[in-house]
C-alpha distance (Angstrom), angle and dihedral (degrees) to the residues before:
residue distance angle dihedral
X1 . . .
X2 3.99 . .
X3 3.67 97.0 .
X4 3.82 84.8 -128.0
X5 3.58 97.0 62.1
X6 4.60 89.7 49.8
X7 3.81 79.2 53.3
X8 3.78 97.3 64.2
X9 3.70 89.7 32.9
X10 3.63 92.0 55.4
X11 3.45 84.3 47.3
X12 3.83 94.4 70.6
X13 3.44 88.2 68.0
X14 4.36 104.3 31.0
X15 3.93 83.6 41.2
X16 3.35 119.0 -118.6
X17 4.17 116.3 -175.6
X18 3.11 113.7 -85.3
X19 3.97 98.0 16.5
X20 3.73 84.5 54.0
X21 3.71 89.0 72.0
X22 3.90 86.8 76.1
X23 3.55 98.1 62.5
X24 4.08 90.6 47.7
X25 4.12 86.1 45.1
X26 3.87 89.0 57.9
X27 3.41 99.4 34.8
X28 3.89 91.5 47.3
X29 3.87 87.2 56.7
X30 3.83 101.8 46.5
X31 4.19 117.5 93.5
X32 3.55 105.5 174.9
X33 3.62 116.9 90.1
X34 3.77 98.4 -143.2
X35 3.98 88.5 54.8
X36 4.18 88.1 54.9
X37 3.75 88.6 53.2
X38 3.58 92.6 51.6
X39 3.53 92.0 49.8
X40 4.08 98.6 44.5
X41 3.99 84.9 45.5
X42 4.10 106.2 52.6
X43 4.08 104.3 10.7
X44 3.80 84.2 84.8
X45 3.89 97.5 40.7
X46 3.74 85.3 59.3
X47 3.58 104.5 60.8
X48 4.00 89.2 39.5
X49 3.88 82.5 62.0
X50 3.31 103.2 40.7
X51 4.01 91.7 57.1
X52 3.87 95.0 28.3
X53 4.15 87.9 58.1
X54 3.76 84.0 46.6
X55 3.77 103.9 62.6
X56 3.92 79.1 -146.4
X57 4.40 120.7 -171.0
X58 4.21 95.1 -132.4
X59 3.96 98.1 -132.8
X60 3.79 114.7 -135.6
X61 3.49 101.8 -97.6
X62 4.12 95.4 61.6
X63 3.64 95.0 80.3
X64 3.66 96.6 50.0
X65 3.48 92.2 49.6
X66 3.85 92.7 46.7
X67 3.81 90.4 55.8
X68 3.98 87.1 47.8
X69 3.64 91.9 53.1
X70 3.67 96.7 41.0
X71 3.83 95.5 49.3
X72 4.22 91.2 37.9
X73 4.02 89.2 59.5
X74 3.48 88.5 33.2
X75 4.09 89.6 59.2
X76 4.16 89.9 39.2
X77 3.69 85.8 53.1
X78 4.18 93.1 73.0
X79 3.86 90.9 54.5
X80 3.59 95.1 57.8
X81 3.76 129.5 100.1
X82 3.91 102.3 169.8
X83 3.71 109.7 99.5
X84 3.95 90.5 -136.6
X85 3.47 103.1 39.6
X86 3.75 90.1 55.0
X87 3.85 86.6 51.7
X88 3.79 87.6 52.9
X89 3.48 100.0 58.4
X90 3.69 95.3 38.6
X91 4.16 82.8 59.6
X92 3.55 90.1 49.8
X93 3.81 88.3 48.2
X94 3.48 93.9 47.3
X95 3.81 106.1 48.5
X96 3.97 85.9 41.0
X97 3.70 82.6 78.5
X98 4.01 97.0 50.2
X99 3.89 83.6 79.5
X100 4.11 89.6 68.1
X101 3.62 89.9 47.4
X102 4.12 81.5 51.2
X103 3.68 93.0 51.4
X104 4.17 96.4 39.0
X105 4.40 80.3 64.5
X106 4.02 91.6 -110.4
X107 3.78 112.7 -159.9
X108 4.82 99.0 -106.1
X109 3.86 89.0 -123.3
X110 3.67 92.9 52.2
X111 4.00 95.1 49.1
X112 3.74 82.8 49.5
X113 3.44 89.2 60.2
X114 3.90 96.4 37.3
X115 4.24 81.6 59.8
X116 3.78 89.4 53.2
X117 3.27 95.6 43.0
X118 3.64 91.3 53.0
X119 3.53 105.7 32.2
X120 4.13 94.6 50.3
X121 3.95 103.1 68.5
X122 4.19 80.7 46.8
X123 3.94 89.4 57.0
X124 3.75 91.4 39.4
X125 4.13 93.6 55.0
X126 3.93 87.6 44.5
X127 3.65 85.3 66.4
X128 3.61 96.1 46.7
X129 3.60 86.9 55.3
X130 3.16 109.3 55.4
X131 3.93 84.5 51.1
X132 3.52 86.8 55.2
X133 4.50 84.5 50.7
X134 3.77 76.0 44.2
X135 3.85 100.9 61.6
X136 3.61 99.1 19.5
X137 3.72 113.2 31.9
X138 3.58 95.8 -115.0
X139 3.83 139.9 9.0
X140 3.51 117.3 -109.2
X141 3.83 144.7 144.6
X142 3.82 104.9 -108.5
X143 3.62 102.3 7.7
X144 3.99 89.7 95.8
X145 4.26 120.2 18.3
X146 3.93 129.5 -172.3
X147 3.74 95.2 38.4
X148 3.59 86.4 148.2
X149 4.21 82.4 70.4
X150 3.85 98.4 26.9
X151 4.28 93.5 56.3
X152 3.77 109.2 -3.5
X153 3.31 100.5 179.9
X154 3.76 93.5 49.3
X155 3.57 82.7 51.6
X156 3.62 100.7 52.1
X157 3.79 89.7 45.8
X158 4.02 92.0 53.5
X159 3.66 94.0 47.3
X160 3.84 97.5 54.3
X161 3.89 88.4 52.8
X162 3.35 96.3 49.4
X163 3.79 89.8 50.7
X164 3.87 89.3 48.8
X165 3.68 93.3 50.4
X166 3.31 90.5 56.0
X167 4.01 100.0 62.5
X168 3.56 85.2 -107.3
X169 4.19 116.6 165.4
X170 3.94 118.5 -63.1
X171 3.55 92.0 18.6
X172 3.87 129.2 105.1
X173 4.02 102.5 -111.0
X174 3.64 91.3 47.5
X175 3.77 89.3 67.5
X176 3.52 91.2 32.8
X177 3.95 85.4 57.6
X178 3.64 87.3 53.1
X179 3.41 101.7 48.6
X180 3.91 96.0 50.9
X181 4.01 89.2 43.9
X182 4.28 86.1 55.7
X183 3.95 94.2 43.4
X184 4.22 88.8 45.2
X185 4.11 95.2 52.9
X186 3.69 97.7 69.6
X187 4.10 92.9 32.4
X188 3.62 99.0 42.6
X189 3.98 116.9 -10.6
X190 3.72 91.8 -165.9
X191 4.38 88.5 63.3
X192 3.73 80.2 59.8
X193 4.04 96.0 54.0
X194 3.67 84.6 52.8
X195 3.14 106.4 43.6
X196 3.42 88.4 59.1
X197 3.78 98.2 50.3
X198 3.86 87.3 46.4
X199 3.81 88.9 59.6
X200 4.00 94.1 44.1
X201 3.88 84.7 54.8
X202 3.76 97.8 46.9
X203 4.14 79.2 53.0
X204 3.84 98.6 50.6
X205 3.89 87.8 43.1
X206 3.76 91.6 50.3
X207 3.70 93.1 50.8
X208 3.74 98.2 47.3
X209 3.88 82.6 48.1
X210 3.78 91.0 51.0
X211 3.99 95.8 37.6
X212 4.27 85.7 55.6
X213 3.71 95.4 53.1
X214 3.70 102.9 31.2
X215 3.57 111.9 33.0
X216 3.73 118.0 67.6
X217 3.63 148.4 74.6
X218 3.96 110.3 -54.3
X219 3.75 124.6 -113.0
X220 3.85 112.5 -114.9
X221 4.02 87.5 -139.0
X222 3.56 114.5 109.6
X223 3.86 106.9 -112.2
X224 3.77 123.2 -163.2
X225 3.84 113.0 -119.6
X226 3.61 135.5 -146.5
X227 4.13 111.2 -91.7
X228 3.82 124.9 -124.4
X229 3.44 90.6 -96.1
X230 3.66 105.7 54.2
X231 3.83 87.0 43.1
X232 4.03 84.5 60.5
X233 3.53 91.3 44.1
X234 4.35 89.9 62.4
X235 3.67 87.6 34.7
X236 3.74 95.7 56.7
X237 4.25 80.8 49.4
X238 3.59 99.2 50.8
X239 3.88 89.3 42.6
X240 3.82 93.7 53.3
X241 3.90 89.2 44.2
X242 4.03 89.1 57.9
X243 3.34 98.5 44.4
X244 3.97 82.7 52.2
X245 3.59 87.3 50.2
X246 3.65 92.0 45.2
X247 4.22 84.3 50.0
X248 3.56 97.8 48.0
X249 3.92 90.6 51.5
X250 3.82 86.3 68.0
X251 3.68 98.6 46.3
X252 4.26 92.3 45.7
X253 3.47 106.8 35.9
């Protein structure tokens, strides 16, 4: 195959624009929660296969494009108010950037790890969603305030993925961030500039997304809340994911 052509077809699946609009079609279209997880835990595993079974030359215009397409979702992300379509465009954001960590040579078991690392924290907030469609009837910003009062430990749970999906401190992609920011400044400074405001979006986004579920006067209905042991169950997660974080730092920087 023209190694053009496994390019854009990898680029279903490590979105490229417009060929990233197919993930966000399907995604957009799929209710069940079990058939979101699927998606957010092989969609990106394909396209890494697809080019890393290629031995493929990246062309100059993919990393250009992957910066467009990481910042464009990145921007979409702070107009959304649907739980899962904010966690869709944050994926496409996300494995946008796997295509610099392509170009920069990055060891196979390592971008294996990068996808985990990424794609995790995206599985663990569809989940929380659809017990938020669960308790609620849907999962929006502003349909429901004062979670943080109504089910606490719910809310404590959500917050801490949202702050690990986006590469905040501790946690895998924000040394992952780092690392492709350090390789980019001597290759191409201007991957480095946005990088950076890719990451400060992902931020804003994730604390509008935080300040419309969280923040708020509580409901005076009586709202089921999340056990002891399915609060271990996340904690256990987000532990293993830090000391990952905590692990990669050695091996990156």
């Amino acid at each position: 195959m023209n190694e053009t052509l496994t390019i854009l077809l990898a680029g279903i699946f490590l979105p490229l624009f417009p060929l990233s609009m197919v993930f966000s079609a399907v995604f957009d279209r799929v209710n069940n929660a079990w058939t979101r997880v699927i998606l957010l835990a092989i969609w990106p595993f394909v396209g890494l296969f697809i080019v890393l079974s290629n031995n493929l030359t990246m062309p100059d215009w993919v990393l250009p494009l992957a910066l467009f397409t990481s910042t464009l979702y990145a921007f979409r992300m702070l107009t959304l108010r649907e739980v899962n379509q904010w966690s869709g465009f944050l994926a496409t954001s996300l494995w946008s950037l796997l295509w610099i960590a392509i170009i920069h040579d990055t060891q196979q078991k390592l971008l294996v790890f990068y996808v985990i690392s990424m794609s995790l924290p995206l599985v663990l907030l569809a989940f929380l969603s659809a017990g938020l469609e669960k308790r609620f009837g849907a999962a929006y910003t502003g349909l429901y305030g004062g979670l943080a009062r109504t089910i606490p430990r719910f809310s404590g749970i959500l917050v801490t993925v949202i702050v690990a999906a986006i590469a905040s401190p501790l946690f895998p992609t924000f040394f992952i961030m780092f690392d492709l920011i350090v390789e980019s400044i001597a290759i191409a400074p201007y991957a480095s500039i946005t990088l950076l405001l890719i990451w400060l979006l992902w931020s804003w986004a994730g604390a509008r997304l935080i300040q419309g579920l969280i923040v708020g006067r509580a409901s005076d209905v009586k709202i089921l809340d999340y056990n002891i042991v399915t609060i271990s169950f996340y904690s256990m997660i987000l532990l293993a994911l830090i000391i990952s974080g905590l692990y990669l730092s050695g091996v990156i920087l």
